[in-house]
TIBA-407797 format. One record per residue (C-alpha): z negated, y, x. Coordinates in steps of 0.5 Angstrom, whole numbers, padded with zeros to 4 digits, always signed. Example, Ala and Ser with C-alpha at 12.3 -4.5 7.8 and 13.67 -1.06 7.14 Angstrom:
# TIBA-407797
-0016-0009+0025
-0014-0002+0027
//
This chain:
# TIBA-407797
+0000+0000+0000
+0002+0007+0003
-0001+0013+0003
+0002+0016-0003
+0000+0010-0007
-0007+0011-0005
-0008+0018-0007
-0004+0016-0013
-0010+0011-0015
-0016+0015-0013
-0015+0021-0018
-0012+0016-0024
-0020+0014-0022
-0022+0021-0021
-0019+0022-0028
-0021+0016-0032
-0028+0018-0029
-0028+0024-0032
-0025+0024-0039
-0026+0016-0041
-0030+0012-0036
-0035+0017-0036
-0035+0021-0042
-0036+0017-0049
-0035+0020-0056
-0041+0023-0055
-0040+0025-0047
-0044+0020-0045
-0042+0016-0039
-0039+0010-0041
-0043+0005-0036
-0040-0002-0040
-0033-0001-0038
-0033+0001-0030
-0041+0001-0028
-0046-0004-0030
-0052+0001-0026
-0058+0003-0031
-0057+0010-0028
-0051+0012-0030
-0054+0012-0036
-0058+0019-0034
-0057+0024-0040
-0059+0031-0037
-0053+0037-0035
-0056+0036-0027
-0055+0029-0026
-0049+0030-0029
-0047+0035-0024
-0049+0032-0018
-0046+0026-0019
-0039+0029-0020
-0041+0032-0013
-0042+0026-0010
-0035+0024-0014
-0031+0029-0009
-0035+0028-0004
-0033+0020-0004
-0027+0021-0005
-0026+0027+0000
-0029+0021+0005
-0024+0016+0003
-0017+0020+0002
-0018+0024+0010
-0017+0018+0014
-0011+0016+0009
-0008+0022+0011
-0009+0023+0018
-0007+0016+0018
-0001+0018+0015
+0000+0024+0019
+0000+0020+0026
+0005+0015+0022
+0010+0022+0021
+0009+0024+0028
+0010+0018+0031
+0016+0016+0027
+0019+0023+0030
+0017+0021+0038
+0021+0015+0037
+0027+0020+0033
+0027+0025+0039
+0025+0019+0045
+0032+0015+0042
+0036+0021+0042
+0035+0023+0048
+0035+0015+0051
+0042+0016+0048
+0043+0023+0050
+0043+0020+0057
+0047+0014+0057
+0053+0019+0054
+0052+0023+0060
+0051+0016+0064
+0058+0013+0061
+0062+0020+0060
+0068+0022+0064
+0067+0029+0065
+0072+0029+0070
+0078+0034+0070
+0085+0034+0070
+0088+0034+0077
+0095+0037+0080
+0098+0029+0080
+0096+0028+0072
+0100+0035+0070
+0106+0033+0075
+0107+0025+0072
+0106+0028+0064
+0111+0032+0067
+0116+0027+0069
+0115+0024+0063
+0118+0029+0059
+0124+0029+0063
+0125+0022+0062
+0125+0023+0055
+0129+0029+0055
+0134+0026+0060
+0135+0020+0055
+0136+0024+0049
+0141+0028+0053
+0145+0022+0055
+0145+0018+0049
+0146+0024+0044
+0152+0026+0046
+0159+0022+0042
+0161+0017+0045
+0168+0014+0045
+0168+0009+0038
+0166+0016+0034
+0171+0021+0038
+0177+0015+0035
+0173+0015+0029
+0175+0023+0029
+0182+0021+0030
+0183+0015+0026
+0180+0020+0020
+0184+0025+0021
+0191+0020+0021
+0188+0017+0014
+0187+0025+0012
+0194+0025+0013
+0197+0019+0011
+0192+0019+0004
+0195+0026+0002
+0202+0023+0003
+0201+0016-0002
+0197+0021-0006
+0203+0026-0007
+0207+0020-0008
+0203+0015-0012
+0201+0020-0017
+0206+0025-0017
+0213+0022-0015
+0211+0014-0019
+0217+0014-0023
+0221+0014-0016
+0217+0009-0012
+0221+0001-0013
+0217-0006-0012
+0218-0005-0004
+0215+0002-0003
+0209+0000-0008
+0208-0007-0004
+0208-0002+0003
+0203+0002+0000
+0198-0004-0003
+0197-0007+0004
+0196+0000+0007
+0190+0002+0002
+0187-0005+0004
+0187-0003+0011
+0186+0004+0010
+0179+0001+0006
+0176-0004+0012
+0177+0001+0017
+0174+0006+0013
+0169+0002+0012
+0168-0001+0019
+0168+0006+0021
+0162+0008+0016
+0158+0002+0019
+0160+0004+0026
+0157+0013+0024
+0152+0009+0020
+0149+0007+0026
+0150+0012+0030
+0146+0016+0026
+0140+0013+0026
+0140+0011+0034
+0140+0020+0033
+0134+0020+0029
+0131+0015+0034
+0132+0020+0039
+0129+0026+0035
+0123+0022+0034
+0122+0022+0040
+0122+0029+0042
+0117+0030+0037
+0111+0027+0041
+0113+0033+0046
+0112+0038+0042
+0104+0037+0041
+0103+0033+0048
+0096+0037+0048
+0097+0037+0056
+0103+0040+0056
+0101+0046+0052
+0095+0047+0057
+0100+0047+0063
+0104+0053+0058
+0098+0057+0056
+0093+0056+0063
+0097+0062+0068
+0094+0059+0074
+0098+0052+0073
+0105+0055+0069
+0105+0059+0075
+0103+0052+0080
+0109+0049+0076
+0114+0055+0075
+0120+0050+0077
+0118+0045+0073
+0116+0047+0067
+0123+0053+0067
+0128+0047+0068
+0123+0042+0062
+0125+0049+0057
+0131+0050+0058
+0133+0043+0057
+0129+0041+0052
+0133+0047+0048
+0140+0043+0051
+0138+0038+0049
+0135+0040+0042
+0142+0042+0041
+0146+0037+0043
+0143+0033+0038
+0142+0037+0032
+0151+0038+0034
+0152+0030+0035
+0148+0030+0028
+0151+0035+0025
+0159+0031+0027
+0156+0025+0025
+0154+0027+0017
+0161+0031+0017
+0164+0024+0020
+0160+0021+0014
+0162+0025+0009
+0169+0025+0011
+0169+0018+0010
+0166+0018+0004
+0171+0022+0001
+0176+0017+0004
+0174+0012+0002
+0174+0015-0006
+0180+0016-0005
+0183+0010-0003
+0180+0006-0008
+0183+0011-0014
+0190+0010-0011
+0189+0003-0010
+0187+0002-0017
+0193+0006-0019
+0198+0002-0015
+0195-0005-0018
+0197-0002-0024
+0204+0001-0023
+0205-0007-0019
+0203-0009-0026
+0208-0005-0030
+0214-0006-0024
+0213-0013-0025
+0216-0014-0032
+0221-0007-0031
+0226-0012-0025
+0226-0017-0029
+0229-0012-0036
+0235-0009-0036
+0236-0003-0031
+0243-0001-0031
+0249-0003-0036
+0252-0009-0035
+0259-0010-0029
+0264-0009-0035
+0261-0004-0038
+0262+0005-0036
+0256+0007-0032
+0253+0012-0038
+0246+0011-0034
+0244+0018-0030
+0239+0020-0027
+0236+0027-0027
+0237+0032-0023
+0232+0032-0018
+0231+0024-0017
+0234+0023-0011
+0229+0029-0008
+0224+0024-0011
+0227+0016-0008
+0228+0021-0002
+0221+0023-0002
+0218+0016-0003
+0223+0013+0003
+0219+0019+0007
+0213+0016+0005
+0214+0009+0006
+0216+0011+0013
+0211+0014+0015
+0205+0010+0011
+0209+0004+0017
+0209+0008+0022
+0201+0008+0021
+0201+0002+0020
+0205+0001+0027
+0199+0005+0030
+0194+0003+0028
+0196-0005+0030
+0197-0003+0037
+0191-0009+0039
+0195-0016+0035
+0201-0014+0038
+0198-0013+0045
+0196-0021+0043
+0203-0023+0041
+0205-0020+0048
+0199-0025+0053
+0202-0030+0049
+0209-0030+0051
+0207-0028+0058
+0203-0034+0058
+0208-0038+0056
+0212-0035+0061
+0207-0037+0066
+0207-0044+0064
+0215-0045+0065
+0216-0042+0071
+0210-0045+0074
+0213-0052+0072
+0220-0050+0074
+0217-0048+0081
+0214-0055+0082
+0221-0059+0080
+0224-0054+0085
+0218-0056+0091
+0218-0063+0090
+0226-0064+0088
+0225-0067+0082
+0230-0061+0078
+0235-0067+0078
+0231-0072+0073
+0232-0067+0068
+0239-0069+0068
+0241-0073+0062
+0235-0071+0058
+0235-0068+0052
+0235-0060+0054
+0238-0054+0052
+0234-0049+0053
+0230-0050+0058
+0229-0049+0064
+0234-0043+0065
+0232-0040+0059
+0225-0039+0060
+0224-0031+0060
+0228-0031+0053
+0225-0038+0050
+0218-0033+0052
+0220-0028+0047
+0223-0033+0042
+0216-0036+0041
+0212-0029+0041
+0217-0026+0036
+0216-0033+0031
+0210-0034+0031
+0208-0026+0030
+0206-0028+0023
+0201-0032+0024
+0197-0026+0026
+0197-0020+0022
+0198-0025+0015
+0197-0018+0010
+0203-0015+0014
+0208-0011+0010
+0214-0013+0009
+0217-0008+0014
+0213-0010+0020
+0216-0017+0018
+0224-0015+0018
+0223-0011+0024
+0221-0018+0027
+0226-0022+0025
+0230-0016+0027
+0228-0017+0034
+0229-0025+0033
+0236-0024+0031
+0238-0020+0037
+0234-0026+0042
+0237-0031+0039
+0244-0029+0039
+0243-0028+0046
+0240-0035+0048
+0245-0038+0044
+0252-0034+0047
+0252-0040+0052
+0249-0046+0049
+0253-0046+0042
+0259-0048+0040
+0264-0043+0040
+0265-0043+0033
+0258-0044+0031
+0256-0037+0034
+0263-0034+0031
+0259-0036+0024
+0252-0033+0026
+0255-0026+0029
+0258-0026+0022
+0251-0028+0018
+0248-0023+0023
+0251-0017+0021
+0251-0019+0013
+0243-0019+0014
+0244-0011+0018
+0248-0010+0011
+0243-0013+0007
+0237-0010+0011
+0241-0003+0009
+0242-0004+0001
+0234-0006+0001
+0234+0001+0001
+0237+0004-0004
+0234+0007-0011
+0239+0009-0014
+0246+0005-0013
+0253+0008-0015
+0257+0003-0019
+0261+0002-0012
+0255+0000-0009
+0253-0006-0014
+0260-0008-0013
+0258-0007-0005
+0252-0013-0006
+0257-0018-0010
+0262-0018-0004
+0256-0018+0001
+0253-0024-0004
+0259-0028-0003
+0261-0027+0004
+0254-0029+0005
+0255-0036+0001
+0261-0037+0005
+0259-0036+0011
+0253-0040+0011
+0256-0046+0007
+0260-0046+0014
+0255-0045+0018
+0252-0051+0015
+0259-0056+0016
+0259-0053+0024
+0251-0054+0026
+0251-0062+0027
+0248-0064+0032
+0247-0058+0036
+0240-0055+0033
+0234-0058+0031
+0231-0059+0025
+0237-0061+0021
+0233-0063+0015
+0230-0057+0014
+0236-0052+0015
+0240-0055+0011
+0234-0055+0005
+0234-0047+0007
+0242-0046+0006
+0242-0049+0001
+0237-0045-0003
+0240-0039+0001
+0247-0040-0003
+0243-0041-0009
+0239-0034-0008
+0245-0030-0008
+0249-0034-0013
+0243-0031-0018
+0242-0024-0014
+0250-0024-0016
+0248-0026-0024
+0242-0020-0024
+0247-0015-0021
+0252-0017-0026
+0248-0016-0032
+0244-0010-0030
+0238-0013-0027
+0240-0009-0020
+0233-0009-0017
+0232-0015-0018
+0238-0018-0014
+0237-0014-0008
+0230-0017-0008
+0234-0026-0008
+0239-0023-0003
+0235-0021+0002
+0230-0026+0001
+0236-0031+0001
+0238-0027+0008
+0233-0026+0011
+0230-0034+0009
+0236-0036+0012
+0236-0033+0020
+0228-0034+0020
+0230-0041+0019
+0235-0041+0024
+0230-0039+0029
+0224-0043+0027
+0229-0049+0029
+0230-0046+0035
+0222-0045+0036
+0222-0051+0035
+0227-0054+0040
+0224-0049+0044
+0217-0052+0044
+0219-0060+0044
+0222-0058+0051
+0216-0055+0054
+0213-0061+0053
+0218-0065+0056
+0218-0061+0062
+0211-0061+0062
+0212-0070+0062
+0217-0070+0067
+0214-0063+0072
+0207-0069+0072
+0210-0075+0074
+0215-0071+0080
+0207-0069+0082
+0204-0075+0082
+0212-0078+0086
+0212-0082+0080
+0219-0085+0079
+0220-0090+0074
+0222-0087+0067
+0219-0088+0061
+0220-0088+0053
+0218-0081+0052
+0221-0081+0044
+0213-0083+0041
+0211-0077+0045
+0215-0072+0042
+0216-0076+0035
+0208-0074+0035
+0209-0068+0037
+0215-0066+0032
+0210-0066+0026
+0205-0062+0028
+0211-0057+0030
+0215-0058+0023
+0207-0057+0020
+0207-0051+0022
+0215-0049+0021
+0215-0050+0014
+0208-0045+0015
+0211-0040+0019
+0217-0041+0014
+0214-0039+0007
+0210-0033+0010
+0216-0030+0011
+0220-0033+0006
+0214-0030+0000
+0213-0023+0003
+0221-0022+0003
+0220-0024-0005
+0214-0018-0005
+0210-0025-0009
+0206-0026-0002
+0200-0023-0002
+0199-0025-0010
+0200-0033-0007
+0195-0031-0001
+0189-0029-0006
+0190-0035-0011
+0191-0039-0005
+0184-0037-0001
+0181-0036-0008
+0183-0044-0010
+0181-0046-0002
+0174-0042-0002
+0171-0044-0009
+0166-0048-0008
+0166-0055-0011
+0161-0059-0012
+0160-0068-0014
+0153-0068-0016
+0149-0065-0011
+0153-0065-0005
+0157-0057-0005
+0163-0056-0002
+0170-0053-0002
+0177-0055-0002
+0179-0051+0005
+0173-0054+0009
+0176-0061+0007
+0183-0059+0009
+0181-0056+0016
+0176-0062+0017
+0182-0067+0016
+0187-0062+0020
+0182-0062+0025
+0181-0069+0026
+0188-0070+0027
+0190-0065+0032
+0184-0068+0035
+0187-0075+0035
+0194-0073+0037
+0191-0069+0043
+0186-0075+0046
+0192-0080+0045
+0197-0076+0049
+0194-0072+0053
+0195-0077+0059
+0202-0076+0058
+0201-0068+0060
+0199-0071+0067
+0203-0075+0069
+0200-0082+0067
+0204-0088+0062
+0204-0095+0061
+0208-0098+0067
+0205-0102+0073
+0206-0096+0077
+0202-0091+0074
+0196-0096+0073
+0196-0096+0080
+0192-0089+0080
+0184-0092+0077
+0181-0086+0079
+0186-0081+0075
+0186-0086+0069
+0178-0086+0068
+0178-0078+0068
+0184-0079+0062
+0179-0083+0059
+0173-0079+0059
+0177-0072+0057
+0180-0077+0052
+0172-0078+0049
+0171-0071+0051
+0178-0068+0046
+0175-0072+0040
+0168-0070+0041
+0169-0064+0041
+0174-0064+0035
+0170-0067+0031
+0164-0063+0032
+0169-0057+0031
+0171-0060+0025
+0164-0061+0022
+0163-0054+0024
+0169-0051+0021
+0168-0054+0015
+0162-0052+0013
+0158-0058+0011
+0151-0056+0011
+0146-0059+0016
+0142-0061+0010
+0149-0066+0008
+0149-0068+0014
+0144-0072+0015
+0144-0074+0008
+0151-0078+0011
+0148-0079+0017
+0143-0084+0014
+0148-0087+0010
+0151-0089+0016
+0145-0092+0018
+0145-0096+0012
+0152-0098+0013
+0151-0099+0020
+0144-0104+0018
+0148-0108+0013
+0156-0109+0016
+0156-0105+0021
+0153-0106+0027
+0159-0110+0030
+0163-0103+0031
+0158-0099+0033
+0156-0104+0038
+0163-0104+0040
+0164-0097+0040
+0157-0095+0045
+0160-0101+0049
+0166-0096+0049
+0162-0091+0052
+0158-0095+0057
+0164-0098+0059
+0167-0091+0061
+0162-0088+0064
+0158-0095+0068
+0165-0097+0070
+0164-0105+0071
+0171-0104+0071
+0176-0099+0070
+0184-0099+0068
+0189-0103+0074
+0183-0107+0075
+0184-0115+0076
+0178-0119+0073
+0176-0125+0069
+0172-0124+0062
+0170-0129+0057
+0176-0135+0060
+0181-0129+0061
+0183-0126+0067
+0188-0122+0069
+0190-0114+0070
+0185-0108+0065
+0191-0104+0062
+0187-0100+0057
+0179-0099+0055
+0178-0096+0048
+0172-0093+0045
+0173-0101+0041
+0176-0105+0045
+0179-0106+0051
+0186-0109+0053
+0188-0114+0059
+0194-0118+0061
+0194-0124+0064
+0199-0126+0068
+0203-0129+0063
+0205-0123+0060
+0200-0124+0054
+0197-0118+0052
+0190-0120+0050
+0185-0115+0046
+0177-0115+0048
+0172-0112+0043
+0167-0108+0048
+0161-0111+0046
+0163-0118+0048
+0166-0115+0054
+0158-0112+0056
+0155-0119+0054
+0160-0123+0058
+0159-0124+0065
+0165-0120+0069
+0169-0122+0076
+0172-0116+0078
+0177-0117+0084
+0178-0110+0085
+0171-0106+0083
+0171-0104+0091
+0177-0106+0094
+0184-0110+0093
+0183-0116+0098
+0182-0123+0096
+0180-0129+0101
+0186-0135+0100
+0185-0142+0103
+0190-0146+0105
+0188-0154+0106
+0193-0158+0110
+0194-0163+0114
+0198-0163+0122
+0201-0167+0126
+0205-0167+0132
+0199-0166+0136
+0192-0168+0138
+0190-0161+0142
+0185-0158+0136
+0186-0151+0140
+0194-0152+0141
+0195-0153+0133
+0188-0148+0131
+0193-0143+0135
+0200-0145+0133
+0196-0145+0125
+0194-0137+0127
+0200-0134+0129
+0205-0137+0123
+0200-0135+0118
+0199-0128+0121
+0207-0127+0120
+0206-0127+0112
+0207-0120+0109
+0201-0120+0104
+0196-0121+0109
+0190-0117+0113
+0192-0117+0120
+0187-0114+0122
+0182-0120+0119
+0183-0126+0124
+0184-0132+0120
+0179-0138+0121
+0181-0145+0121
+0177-0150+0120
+0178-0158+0122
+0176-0163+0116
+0178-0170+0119
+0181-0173+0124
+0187-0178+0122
+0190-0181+0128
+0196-0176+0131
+0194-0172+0125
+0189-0166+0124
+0185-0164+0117
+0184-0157+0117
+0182-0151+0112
+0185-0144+0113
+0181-0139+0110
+0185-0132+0111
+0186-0125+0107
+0190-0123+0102
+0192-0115+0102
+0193-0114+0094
+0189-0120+0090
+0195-0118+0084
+0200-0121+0089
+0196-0128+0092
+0201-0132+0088
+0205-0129+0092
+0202-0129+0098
+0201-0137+0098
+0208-0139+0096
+0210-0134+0102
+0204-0137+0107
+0207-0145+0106
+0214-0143+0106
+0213-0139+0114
+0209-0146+0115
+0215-0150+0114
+0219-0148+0118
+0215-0145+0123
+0211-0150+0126
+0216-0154+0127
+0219-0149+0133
+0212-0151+0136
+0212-0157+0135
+0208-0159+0129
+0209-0160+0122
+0206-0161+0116
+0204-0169+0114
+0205-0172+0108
//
């Protein structure tokens, strides 16, 4: 109980004391509830008084010792209180650092700062991808105000060809404008990053000392006038690069809109376009021309012409990259042949490409370059306009009639001169808007010498290109077109029939260099044969049909390709097929649980086979075959075998990877497998890492001679299942890998071709052991097929009278001819003994 409760208690008692403890009802002291002492019970005044002294007196006594007590606790609680204040006051000044910034502190603070403004001055200024941004945009600026003017003030004056031009140029108007945001969009933040850290610059607290103390801005004068003026440099190089960049941004915004307005109208005027060719435009053949035009049309088709004009000369600009492509192609195939052509003429084997099928190669390599570049230049900018493809063919045309001066017949090239001024004709008529009457009679007289001609070009080919299947399908559907463009033009449908008269051109002469493409290619790879196997002084011939039969459908595949580009785009229906066929190849599919689409099933076969193709033949490219001759070479075939398992490895990992299959699936098939493999499978499996054992462990190799399971004779190929051996019979015996690995294996050849024979004869003539032993050793040692560099051992078996038993143990040079050799051996005994005097008993 504490003080307060004390003195709390006492004057309730004092209270109670005086009111209804000692007073009653009548005042006197009420003894029964507090006192059982008869002297409380005294009546008179005095007492009375006295007895309320002592009360005080009492109490007075009681309550001081309390609150001294309470006095002393007080006083005690504030010593402690001051006595802990100061025990901390002293530990603070203990562990205070109270020393003051020196001279190096201010100096490091300092080149930090420069370290910030030197970043923020290098990296705030535009580099180059923002100052092409710059360009680009203003090219788009200027491209946009022409197809703006033309597409939504001049649209009754653009055909299906302009429009055509005018779609792929939005589209790819709209991803480099949307890459060049991406590319500001970053910009931008990399500049607020340097911003925010300047701003710690601003309230470093010891910078402002340096500023504010004269005795240190004086100490530091140098640093801190060169720190102020490029921290202003620096501050306003990068409020200019973000003021550039929201200006870059807001003009690729307005691109951007821009863009996707007129796209959207040039969609809906395609639309419209679509159904007007195919009505009647003009009055039919036979009637009087009373169609006219006003009188300002041919500004407006002048107009538009400019405008397609200088949307492909953007076009051409902006594409710099992919024909830069287009041009290491061809210097790389360049390459190759020269290399190959300089090997033949090293190691002079220019003369086994006599009676070969070649006609382009070796002497037209530089041209034969520039074919493959020019042929395959659709396949890299798919969504080009239909101008960019017909200067290609342009090119094309002039290239083969330059490498085909010399090598066609005569009247076959007369027949091409021809076709290739009917496509400059063409080309020319694409052209034209607003045709006279003249000019539609103009296109059927080209229409039927175009008919004519290449109905003769079709009788005179033969056998003098390549491809006559494809090209006579080609001209036939070329004759056809212009028929039908003849038909349109007579019955007023005139766009229409330029569209089926150039595409027939222009499907024609493509095809036609295609087929030369394609001659062109299986030449090199033929070359390439031949260049090989002079290298490697290989002179026995071989089939090389199988090779180039495999290689010719991987060419046509790509062909037809190349072909159908080409043909569609000429038809302006290329980009509508395009987005069909990529929506049907990328939509996503699904057979229960398992997703997929049908161009990753496509690319995963596509793959795979080239995959095959490559492993099966790639030995060809280097030389090897099938003759005793090239096997000879182990060690070049093991490396053939590894790069085979390599080829398929990676063709199917890169199948698997390009398909798209989830890993998730993968594992689903790859336990399957595992089932399958647990239930009927294990035999192929354990044939096909038998395979792999066998290429890599190498108890045996290809042209070895070994024994394996009852079978002997020479390894002629190891296989990821199973591997061949012919005997000497000529058999051919095929082994699965597993059972060769569980089979012990004699392998003559494994470290060298030698093998030890054993002669068991019987002499006589003579009794001398040493003169017989001597006469034995030399006649042995004039066969071909042995070592001469090994002593033969003969050994005595038996003494017969004048006839001696002996064994001749010696080796053979090459364990493929002991045959041989044996014959060869017994028959110079034969008739070498007996000129010393001896001969073989009976």
């Amino acid at each position: 109980m504490n003080l307060t409760e004390r003195l709390q208690e006492i004057t309730a008692v004092c209270y109670f004391f005086h009111t209804g403890l000692l007073t009653g009802n009548s005042g006197e002291i009420n003894t029964r509830h507090f006192f059982p002492y008869s002297i409380f019970s005294v009546k008179s005044p005095f007492m009375k008084g006295l007895f309320r002294l002592s009360l005080v007196l009492i109490c007075f006594l009681f309550v001081e010792p309390l609150i001294a007590q309470q006095r002393n606790a007080a006083d005690s609680t504030r010593f402690r209180d001051s006595l802990r204040r100061a025990r901390q006051a002293a530990m603070s000044q203990i562990f205070a650092d109270t020393a003051k910034l020196t001279s190096s502190d201010y100096q490091l603070q300092i080149e930090k700062a420069f370290v910030i403004l030197d970043n923020v001055s290098n990296k705030s200024e535009l580099g180059f991808p923002v100052l092409l941004i710059r360009k680009r945009l203003r090219d788009s600026d200027s491209v946009l105000s022409v197809l703006k003017e033309n597409i939504l003030n001049n649209s009754s004056a653009l055909n299906l060809r302009n429009l055509q031009v005018f779609r792929t140029l939005l589209l790819d108007l709209q991803t480099d404008l949307r890459d060049h945001r991406a590319t500001l969009d970053s910009t931008e933040n990399d500049l607020n990053d340097l911003r925010t850290s300047m701003k710690p610059l601003v309230g470093d607290t010891i910078l402002r000392q340096v500023y504010r103390d004269s005795a240190l801005r004086q100490q530091f004068s140098p640093q801190v006038r060169s720190m102020r003026q490029q921290f202003r440099a620096a501050s306003e190089q990068l409020r200019t690069s973000l003021a550039d960049i929201n200006q870059l941004q807001t003009q690729t915004s307005s691109a951007i809109i821009t863009s996707s307005q007129l796209l959207e109208r040039v969609n809906e005027l395609l639309n419209t376009s679509a159904a007007r060719i195919f009505g009647k435009e003009y009055n039919y053949m036979w009637e009087r021309d009373t169609v006219s035009q006003p009188v300002n049309a041919r500004a407006a088709f002048t107009k538009a012409y400019g405008a397609e004009r200088k949307a492909v000369q953007y076009y051409f600009k902006d594409s710099g990259f992919k024909r830069i492509f287009l041009l290491l192609i061809g210097f790389l195939f360049f390459g190759w042949m020269f290399r190959n052509i300089r090997l033949l003429k090293k190691h002079g084997g220019l003369d086994q490409l006599n009676g070969l099928p070649f006609t382009y190669l070796p002497e037209g390599y530089v041209v034969s370059a520039l074919v493959i570049m020019l042929c395959i230049a659709p396949f890299f900018d798919l969504h080009a306009p239909s101008v960019y493809i017909e200067s290609m063919q342009f090119l094309l045309l002039i290239i083969l009639t330059i490498i085909c001066w010399k090598k066609w017949p005569r009247p076959l090239f007369v027949v091409w001169i021809v076709m290739a001024l009917l496509y400059i004709c063409f080309s020319f008529f694409h052209h034209i808007s607003d045709p006279y009457m003249w000019q539609r009679w103009l296109l059927i007289g080209l229409n039927v010498l175009s008919v004519v001609f290449g109905s003769r070009f079709l009788t005179r080919m033969k056998d003098h290109l390549h491809l006559k299947g494809f090209l006579r399908f080609v001209i036939i559907l070329h004759n056809v077109m212009n028929v039908l463009s003849v038909i349109c033009n007579l019955t007023g449908r005139f766009t229409l029939a330029q569209l089926l008269g150039n595409a027939a051109i222009f499907s024609f002469m493509q095809a036609v260099g295609l087929a030369v493409f394609s001659k062109i290619c299986m030449e090199a790879i033929l070359l390439q044969i031949i260049t090989s196997r002079v290298k490697r002084s290989l002179s026995v011939r071989f089939d090389y049909m199988p090779v180039l039969t495999s290689f010719r459908r991987l060419i046509l595949t790509l062909v037809v390709v190349l072909w159908v580009i080409v043909f569609t785009t000429n038809l302006n229906i290329y980009h509508t097929l395009l987005n069909g066929l990529t929506a049907f190849l990328s939509a996503p599919r699904k057979i229960g649980d398992a997703s997929f689409t049908m161009g990753g099933v496509l690319l995963f076969f596509m793959i795979i086979w080239i995959a095959h193709l490559l492993q099966r033949y790639i030995g060809y490219f280097f030389g090897a075959g099938d003759s005793d001759e090239e096997a000879q070479d182990k060690r070049q075939r093991s490396r053939l075998l590894i790069a085979r398992l390599i080829l398929l490895c990676l063709g199917y990992l890169l199948a698997v990877a390009a398909s798209g299959v989830p890993v998730d699936k993968i594992t689903i098939v790859l336990g399957a497998l595992g089932v399958g493999i647990g239930l009927g499978l294990q035999n192929i499996v354990n044939n096909f890492v038998s395979g792999i054992i066998l290429i890599f462990d190498r108890p045996l190799q290809i042209g070895d001679i070994v024994e394996v399971g009852g079978h002997s004779g020479k390894v002629r190929e190891i296989g990821l299942r199973s591997s061949t051996i012919q005997t000497s019979d000529g058999a051919e015996v095929v082994i699965p890998n597993g059972d060769i690995l569980s089979e012990k294996i004699v392998n003559w050849t494994l470290t060298n071709n030698h093998r030890r024979l054993e002669l068991d004869l019987l002499i006589k003539g003579s009794d001398d052991m040493e003169t017989v032993s001597s006469a034995v050793k030399e006649t042995v040692k004039e066969s071909v097929y042995i070592i001469k560099e090994r002593e033969p051992q003969v050994l005595f078996t038996k003494l017969q009278g004048d006839e001696l038993g002996l064994k001749v143990f010696l080796w053979c040079a090459d364990v493929a001819q002991s045959e041989a050799a044996m014959s060869d051996l017994l028959i110079k005994l034969k008739t070498g003994l007996p000129r010393k005097g001896l001969a073989l008993a009976d």
